[in-house]
PyMOL Python script that loads the backbone (N, CA, C, O; Angstrom):
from pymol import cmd

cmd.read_pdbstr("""\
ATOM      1  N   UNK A   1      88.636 110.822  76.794  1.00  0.00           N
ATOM      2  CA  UNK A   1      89.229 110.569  78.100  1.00  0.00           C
ATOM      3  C   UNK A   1      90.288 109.469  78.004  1.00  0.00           C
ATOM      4  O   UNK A   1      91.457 109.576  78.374  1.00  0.00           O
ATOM      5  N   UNK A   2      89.719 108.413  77.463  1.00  0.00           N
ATOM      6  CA  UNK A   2      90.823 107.330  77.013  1.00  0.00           C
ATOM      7  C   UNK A   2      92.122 107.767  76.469  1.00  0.00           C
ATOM      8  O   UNK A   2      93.248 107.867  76.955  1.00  0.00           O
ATOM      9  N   UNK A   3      91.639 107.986  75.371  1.00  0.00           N
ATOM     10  CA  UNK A   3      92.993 108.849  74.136  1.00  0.00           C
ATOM     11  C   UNK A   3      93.757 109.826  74.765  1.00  0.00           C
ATOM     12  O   UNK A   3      94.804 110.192  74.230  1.00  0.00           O
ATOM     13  N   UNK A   4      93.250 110.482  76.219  1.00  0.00           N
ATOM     14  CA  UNK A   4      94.442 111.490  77.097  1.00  0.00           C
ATOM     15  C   UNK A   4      95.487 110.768  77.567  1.00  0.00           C
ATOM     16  O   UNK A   4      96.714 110.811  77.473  1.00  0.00           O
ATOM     17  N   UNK A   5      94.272 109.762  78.356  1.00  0.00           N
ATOM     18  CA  UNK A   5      95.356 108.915  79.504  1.00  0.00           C
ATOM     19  C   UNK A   5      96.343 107.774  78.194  1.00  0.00           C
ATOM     20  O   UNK A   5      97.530 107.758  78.521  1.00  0.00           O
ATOM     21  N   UNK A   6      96.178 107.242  77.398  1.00  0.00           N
ATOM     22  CA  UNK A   6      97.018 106.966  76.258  1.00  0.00           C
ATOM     23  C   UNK A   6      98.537 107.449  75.922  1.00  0.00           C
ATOM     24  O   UNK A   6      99.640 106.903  75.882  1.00  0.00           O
ATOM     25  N   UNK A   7      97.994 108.827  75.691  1.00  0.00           N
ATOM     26  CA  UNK A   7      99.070 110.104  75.179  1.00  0.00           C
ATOM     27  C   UNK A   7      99.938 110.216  76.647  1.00  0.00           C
ATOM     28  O   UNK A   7     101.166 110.216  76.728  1.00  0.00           O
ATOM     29  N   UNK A   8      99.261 110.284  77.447  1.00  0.00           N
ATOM     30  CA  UNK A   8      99.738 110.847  78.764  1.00  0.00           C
ATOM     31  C   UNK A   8     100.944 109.336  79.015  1.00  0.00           C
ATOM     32  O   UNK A   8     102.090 109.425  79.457  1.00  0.00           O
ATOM     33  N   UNK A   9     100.408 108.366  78.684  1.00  0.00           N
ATOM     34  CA  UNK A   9     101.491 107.190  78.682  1.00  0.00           C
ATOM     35  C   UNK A   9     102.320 107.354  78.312  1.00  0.00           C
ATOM     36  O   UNK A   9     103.395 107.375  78.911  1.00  0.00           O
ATOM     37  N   UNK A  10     102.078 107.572  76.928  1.00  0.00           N
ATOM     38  CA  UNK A  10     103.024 107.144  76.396  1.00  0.00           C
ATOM     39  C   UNK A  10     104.039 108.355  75.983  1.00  0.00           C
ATOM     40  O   UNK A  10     105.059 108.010  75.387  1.00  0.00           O
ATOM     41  N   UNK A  11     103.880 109.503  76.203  1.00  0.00           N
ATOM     42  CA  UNK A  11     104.583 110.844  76.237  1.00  0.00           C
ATOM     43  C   UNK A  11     105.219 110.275  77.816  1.00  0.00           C
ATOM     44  O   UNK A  11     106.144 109.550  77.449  1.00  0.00           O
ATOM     45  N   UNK A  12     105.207 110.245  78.847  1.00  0.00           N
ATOM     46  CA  UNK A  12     106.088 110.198  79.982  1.00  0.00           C
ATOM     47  C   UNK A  12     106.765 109.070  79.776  1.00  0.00           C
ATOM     48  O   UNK A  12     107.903 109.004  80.241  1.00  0.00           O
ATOM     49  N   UNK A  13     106.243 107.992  79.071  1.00  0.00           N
ATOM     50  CA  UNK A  13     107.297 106.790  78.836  1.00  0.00           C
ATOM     51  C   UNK A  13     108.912 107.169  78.685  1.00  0.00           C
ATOM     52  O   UNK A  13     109.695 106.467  79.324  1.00  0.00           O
ATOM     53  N   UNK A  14     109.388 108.141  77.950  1.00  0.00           N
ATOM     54  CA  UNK A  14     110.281 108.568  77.707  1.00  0.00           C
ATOM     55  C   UNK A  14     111.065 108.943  78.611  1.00  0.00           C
ATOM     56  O   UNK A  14     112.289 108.985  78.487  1.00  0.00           O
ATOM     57  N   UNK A  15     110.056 109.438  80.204  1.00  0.00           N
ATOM     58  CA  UNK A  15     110.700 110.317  80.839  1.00  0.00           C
ATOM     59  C   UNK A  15     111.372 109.354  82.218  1.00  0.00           C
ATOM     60  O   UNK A  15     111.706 109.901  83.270  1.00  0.00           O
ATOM     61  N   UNK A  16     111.445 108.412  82.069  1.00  0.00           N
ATOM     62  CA  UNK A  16     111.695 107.498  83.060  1.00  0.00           C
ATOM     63  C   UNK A  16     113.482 107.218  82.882  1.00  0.00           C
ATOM     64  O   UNK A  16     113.972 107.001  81.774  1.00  0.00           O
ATOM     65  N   UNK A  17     114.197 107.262  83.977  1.00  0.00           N
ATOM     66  CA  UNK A  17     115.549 106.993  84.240  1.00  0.00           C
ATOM     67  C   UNK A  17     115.945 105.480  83.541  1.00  0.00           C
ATOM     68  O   UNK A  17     115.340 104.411  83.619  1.00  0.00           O
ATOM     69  N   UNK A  18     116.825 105.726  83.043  1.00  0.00           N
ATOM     70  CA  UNK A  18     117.288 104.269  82.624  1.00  0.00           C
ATOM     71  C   UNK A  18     118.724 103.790  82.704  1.00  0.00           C
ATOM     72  O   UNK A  18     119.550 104.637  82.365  1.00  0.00           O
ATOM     73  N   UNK A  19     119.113 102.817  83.015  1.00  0.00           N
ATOM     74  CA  UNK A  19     120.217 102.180  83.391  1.00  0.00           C
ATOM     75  C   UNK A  19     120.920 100.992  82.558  1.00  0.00           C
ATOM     76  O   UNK A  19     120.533  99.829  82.449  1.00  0.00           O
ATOM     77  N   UNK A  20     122.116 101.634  81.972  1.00  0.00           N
ATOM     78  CA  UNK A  20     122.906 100.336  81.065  1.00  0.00           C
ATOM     79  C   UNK A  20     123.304  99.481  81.797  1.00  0.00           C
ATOM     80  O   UNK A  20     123.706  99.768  82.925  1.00  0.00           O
ATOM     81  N   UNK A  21     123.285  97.981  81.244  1.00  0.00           N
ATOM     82  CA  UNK A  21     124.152  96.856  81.894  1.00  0.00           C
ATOM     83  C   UNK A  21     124.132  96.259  80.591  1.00  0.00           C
ATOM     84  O   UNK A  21     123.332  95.693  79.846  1.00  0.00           O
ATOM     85  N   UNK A  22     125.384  96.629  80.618  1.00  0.00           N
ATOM     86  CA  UNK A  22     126.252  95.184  79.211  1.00  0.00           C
ATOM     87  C   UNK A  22     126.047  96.039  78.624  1.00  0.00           C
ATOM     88  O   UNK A  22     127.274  96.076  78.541  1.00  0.00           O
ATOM     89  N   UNK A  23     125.473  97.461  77.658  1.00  0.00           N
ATOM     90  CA  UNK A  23     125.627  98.112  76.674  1.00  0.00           C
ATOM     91  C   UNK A  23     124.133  98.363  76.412  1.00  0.00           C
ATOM     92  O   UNK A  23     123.744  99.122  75.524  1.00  0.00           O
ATOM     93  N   UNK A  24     123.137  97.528  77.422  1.00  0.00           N
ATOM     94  CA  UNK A  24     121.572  97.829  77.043  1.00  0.00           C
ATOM     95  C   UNK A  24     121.131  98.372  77.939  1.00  0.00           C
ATOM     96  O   UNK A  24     121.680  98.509  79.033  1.00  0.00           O
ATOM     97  N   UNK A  25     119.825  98.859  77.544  1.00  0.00           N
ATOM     98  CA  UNK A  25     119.531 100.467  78.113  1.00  0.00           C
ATOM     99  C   UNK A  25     117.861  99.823  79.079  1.00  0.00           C
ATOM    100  O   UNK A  25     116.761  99.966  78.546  1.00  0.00           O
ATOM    101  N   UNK A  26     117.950  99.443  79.880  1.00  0.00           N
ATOM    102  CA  UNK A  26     116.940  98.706  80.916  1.00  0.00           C
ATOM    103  C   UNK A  26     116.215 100.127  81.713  1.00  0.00           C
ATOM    104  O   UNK A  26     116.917 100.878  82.390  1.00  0.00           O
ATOM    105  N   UNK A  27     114.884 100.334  81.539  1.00  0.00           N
ATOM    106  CA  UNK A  27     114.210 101.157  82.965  1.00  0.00           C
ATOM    107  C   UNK A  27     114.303 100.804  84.229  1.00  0.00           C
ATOM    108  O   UNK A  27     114.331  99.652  84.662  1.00  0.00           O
ATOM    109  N   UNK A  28     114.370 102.211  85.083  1.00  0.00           N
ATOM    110  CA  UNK A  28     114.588 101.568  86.599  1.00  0.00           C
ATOM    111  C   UNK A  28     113.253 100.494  86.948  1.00  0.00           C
ATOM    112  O   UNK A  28     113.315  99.344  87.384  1.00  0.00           O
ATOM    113  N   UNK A  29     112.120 101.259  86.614  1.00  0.00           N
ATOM    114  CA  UNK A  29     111.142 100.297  87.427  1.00  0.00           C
ATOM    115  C   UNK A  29     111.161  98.529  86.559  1.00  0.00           C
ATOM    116  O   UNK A  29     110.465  97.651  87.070  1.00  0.00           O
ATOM    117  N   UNK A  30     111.786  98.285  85.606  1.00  0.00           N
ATOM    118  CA  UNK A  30     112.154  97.074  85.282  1.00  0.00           C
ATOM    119  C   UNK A  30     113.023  96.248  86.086  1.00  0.00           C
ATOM    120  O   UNK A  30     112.824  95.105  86.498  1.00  0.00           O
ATOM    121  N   UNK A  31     114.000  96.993  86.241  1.00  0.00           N
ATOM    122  CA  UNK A  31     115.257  96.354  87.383  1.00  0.00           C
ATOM    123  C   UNK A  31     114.098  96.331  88.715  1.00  0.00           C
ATOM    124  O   UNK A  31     113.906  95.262  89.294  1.00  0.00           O
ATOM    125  N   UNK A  32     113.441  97.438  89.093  1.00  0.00           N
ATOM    126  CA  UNK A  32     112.673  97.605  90.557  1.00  0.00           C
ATOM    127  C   UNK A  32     112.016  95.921  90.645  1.00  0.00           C
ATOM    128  O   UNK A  32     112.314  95.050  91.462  1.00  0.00           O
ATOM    129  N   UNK A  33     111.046  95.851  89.509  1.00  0.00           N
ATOM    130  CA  UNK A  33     110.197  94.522  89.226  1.00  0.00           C
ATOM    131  C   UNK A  33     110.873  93.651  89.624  1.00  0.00           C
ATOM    132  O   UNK A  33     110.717  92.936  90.614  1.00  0.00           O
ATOM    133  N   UNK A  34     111.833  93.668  88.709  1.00  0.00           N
ATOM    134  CA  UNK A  34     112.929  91.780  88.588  1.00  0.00           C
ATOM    135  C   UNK A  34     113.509  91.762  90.270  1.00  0.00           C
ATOM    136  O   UNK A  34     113.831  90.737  90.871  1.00  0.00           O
ATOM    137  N   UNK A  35     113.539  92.984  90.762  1.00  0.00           N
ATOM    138  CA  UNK A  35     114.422  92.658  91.807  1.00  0.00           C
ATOM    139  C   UNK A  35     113.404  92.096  93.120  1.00  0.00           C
ATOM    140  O   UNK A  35     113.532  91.070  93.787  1.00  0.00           O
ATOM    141  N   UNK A  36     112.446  93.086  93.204  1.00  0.00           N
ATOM    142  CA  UNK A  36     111.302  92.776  93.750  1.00  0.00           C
ATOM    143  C   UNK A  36     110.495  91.185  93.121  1.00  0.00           C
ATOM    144  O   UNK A  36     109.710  90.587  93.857  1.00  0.00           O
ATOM    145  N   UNK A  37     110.637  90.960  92.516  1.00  0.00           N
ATOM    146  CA  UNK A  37     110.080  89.397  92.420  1.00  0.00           C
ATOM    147  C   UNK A  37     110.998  88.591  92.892  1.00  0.00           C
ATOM    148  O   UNK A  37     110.487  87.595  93.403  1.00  0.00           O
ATOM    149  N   UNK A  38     112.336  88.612  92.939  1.00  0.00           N
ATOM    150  CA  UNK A  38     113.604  87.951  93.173  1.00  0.00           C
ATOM    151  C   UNK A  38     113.250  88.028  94.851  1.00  0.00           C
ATOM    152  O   UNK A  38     113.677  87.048  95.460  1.00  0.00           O
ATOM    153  N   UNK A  39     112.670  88.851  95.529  1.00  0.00           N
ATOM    154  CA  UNK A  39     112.991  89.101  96.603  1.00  0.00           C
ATOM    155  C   UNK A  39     111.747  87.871  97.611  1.00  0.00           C
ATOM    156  O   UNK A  39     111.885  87.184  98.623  1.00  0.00           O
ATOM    157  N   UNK A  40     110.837  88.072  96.843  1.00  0.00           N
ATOM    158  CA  UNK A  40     109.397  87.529  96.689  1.00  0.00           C
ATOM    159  C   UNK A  40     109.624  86.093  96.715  1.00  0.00           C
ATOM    160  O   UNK A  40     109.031  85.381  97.525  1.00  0.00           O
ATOM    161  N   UNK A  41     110.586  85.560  95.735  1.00  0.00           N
ATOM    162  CA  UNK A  41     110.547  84.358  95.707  1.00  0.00           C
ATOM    163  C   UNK A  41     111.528  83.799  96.716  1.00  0.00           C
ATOM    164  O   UNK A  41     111.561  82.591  96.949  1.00  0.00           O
ATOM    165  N   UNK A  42     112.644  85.009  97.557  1.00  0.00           N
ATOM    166  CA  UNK A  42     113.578  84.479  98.706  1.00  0.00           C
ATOM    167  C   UNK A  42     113.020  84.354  99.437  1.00  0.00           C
ATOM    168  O   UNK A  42     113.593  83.767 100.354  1.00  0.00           O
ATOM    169  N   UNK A  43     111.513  84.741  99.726  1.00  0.00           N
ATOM    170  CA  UNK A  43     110.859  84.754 101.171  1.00  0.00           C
ATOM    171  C   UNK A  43     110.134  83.759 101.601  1.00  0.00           C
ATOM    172  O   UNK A  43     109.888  83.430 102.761  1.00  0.00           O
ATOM    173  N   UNK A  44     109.610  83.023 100.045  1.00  0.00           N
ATOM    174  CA  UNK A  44     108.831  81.870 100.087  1.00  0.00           C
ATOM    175  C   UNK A  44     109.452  80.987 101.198  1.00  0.00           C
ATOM    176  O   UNK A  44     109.586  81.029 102.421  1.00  0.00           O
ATOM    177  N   UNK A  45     109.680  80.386 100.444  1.00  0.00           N
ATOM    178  CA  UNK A  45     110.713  79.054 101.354  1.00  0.00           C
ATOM    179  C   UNK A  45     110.673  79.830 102.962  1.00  0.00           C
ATOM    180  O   UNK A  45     110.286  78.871 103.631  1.00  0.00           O
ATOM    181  N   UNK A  46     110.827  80.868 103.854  1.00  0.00           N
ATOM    182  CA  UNK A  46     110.385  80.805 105.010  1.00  0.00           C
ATOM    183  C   UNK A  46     109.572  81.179 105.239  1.00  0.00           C
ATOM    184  O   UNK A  46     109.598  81.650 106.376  1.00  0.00           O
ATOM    185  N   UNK A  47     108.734  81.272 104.783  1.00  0.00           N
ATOM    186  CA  UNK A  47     107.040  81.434 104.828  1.00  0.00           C
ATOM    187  C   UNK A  47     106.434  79.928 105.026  1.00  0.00           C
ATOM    188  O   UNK A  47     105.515  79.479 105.711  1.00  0.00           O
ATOM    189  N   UNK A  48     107.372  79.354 104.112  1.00  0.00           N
ATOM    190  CA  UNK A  48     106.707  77.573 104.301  1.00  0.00           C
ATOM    191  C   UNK A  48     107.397  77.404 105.246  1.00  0.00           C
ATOM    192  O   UNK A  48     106.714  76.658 105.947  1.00  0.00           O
ATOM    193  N   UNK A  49     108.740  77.681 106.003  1.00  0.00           N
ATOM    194  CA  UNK A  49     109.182  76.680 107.368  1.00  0.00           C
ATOM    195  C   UNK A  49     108.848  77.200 108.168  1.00  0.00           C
ATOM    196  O   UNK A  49     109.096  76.650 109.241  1.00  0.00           O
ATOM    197  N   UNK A  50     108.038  78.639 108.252  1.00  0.00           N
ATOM    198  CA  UNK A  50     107.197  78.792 109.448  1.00  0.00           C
ATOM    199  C   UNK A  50     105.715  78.744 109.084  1.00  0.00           C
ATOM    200  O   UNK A  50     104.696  79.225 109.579  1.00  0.00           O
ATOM    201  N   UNK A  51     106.016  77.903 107.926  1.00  0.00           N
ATOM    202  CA  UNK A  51     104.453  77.387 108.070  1.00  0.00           C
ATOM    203  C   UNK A  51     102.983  78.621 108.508  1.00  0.00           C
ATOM    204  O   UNK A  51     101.996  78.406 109.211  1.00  0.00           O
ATOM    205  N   UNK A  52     103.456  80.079 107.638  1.00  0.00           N
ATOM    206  CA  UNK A  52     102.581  81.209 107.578  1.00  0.00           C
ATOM    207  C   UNK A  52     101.434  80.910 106.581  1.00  0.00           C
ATOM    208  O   UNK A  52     100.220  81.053 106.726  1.00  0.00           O
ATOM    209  N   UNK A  53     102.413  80.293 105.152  1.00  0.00           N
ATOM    210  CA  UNK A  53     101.569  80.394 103.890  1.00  0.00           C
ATOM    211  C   UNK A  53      99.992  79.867 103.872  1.00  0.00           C
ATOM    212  O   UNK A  53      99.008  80.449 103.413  1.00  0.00           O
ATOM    213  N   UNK A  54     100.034  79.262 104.176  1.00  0.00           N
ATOM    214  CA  UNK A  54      98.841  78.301 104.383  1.00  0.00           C
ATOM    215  C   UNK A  54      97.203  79.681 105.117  1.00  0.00           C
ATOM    216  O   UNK A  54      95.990  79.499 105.018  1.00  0.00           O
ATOM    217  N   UNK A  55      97.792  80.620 105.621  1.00  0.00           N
ATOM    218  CA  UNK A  55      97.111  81.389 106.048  1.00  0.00           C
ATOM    219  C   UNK A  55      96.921  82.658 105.178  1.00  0.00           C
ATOM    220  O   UNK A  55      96.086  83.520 105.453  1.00  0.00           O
ATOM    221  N   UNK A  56      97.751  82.714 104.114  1.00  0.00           N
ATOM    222  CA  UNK A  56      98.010  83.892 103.008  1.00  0.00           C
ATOM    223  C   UNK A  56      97.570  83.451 102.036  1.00  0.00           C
ATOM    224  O   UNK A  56      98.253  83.214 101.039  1.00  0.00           O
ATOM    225  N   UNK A  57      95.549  83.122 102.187  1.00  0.00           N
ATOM    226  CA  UNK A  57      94.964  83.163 100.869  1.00  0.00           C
ATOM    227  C   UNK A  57      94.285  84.360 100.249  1.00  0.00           C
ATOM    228  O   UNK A  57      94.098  85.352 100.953  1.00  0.00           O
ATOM    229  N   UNK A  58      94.019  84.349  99.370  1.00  0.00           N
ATOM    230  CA  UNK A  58      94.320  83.926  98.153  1.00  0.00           C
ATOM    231  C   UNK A  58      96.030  83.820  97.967  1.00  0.00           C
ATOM    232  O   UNK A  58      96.656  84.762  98.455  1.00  0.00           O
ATOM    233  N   UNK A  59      96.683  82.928  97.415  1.00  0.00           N
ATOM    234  CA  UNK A  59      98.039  82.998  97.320  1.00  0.00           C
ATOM    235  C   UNK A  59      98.579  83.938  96.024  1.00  0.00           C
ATOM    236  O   UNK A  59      99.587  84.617  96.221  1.00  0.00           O
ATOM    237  N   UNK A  60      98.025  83.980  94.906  1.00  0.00           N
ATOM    238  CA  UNK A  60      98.330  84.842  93.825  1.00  0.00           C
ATOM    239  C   UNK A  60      98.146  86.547  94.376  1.00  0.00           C
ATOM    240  O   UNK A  60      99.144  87.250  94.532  1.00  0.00           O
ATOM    241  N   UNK A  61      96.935  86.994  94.597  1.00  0.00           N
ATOM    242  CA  UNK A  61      97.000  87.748  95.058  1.00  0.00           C
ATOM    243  C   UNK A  61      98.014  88.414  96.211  1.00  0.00           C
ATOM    244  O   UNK A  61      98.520  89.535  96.162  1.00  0.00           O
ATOM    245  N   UNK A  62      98.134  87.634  97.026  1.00  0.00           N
ATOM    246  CA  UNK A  62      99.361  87.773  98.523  1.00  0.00           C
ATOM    247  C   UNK A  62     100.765  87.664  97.608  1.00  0.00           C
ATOM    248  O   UNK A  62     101.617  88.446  98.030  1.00  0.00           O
ATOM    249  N   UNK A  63     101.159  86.947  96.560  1.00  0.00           N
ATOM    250  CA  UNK A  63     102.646  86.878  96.231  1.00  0.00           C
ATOM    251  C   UNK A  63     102.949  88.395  95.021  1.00  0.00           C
ATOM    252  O   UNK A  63     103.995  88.974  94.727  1.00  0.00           O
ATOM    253  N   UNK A  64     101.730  88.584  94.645  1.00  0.00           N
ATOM    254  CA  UNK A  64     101.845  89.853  93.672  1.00  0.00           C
ATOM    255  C   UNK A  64     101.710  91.350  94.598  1.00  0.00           C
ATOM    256  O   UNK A  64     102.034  92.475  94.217  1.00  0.00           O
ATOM    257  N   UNK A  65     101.211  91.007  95.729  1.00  0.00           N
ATOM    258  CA  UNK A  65     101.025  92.305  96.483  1.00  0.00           C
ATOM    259  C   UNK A  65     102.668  92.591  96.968  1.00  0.00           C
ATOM    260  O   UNK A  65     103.523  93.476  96.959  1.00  0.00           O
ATOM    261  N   UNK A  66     102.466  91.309  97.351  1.00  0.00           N
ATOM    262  CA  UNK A  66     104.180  91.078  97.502  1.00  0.00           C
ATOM    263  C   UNK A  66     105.577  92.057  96.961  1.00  0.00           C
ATOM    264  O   UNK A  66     106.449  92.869  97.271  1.00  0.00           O
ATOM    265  N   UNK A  67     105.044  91.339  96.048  1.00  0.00           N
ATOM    266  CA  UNK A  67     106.030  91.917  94.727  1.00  0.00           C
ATOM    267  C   UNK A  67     105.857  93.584  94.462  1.00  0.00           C
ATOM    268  O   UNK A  67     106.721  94.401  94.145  1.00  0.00           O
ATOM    269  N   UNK A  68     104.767  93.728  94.652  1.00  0.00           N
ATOM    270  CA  UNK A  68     104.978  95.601  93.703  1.00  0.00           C
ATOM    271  C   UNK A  68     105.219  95.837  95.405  1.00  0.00           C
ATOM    272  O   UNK A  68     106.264  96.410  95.713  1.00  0.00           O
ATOM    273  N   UNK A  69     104.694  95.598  96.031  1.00  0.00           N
ATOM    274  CA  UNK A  69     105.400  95.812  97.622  1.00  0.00           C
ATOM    275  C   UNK A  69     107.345  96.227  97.690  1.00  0.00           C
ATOM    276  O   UNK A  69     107.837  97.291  98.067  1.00  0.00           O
ATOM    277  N   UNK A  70     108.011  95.111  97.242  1.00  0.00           N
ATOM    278  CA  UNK A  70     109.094  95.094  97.112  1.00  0.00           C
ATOM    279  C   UNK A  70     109.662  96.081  95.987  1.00  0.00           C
ATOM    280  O   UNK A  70     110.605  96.873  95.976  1.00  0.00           O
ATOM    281  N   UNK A  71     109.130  95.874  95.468  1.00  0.00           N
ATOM    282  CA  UNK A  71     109.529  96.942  93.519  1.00  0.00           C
ATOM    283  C   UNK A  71     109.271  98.028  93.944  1.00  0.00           C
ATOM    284  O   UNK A  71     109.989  98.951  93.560  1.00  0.00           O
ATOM    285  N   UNK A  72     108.221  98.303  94.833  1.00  0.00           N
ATOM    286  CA  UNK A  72     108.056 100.057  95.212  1.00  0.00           C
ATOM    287  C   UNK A  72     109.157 100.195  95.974  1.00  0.00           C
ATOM    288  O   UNK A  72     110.151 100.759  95.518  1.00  0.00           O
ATOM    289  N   UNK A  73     109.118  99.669  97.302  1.00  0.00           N
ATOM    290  CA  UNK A  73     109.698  99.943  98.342  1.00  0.00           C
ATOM    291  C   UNK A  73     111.725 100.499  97.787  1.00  0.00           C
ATOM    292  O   UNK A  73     112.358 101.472  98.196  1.00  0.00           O
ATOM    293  N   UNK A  74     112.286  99.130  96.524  1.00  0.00           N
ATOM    294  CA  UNK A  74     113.576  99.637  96.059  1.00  0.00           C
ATOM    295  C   UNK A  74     113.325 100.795  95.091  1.00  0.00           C
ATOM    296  O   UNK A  74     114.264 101.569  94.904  1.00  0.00           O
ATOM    297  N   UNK A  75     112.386 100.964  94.573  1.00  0.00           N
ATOM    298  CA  UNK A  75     111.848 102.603  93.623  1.00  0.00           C
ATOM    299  C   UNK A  75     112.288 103.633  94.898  1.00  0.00           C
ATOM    300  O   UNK A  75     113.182 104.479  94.887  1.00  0.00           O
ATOM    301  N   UNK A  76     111.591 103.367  95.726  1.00  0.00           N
ATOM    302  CA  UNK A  76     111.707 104.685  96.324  1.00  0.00           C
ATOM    303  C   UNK A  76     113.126 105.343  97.039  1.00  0.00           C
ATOM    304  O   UNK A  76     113.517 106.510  97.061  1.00  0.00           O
ATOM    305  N   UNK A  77     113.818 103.907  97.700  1.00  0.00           N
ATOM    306  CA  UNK A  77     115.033 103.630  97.959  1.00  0.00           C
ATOM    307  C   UNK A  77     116.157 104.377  97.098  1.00  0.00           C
ATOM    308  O   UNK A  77     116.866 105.317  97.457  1.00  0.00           O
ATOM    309  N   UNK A  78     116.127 103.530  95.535  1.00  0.00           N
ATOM    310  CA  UNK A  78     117.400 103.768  94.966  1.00  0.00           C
ATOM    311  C   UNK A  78     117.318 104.893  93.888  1.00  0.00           C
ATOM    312  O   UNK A  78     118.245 105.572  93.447  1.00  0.00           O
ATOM    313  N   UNK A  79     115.669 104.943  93.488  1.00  0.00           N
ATOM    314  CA  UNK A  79     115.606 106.165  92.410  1.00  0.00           C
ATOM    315  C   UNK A  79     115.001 107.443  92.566  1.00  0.00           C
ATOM    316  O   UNK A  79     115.007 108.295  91.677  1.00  0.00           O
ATOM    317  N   UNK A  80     114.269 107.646  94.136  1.00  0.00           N
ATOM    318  CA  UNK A  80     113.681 108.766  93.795  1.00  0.00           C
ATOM    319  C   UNK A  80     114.744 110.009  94.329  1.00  0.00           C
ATOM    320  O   UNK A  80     115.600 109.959  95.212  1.00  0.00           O
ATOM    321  N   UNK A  81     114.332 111.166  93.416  1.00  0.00           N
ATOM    322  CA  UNK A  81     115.224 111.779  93.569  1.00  0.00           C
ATOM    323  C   UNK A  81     114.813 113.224  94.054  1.00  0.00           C
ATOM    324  O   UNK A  81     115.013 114.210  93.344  1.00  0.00           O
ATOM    325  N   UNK A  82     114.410 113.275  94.913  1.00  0.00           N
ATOM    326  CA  UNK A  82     113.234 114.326  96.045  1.00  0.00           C
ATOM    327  C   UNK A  82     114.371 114.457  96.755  1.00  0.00           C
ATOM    328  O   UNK A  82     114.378 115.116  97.795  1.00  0.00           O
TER     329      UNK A  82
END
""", "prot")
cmd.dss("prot")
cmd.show_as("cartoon", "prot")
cmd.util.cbc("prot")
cmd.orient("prot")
């Protein structure tokens, strides 16, 4: 069962869209990540001046939900192709 889901990885690994910048060959859901954490960390700072954070515990948990929150949301946006 292991050794499927393995193969099954790493055979679709291949099949994922990828995007040059500067001459290197980056996956979308890499750019999705970086952009989505970038986005994560613009929000902080008004989360603290309206003084929300303090109510968004666990904080690791709440800033990572965050994040694949954001990384999905531009996945679905800029790459899917349905």
């Amino acid at each position: 069962m292991l050794a499927s889901g393995v193969w099954a990885v790493i055979s679709f690994a291949g099949c994922d869209p990828v995007i040059s910048i500067g001459g290197t060959n980056f996956p979308d859901w890499l750019i999705c990540l970086i952009g989505g954490a970038a986005l994560a960390a613009l929000l902080r700072p008004l989360l603290l001046v309206l003084r929300l954070e303090r109510y968004l515990r666990p904080l690791v948990i709440f800033y990572s939900s965050l994040i694949i929150l954001f990384a999905l949301s531009a996945w679905l946006i800029f790459f899917n192709r349905h």
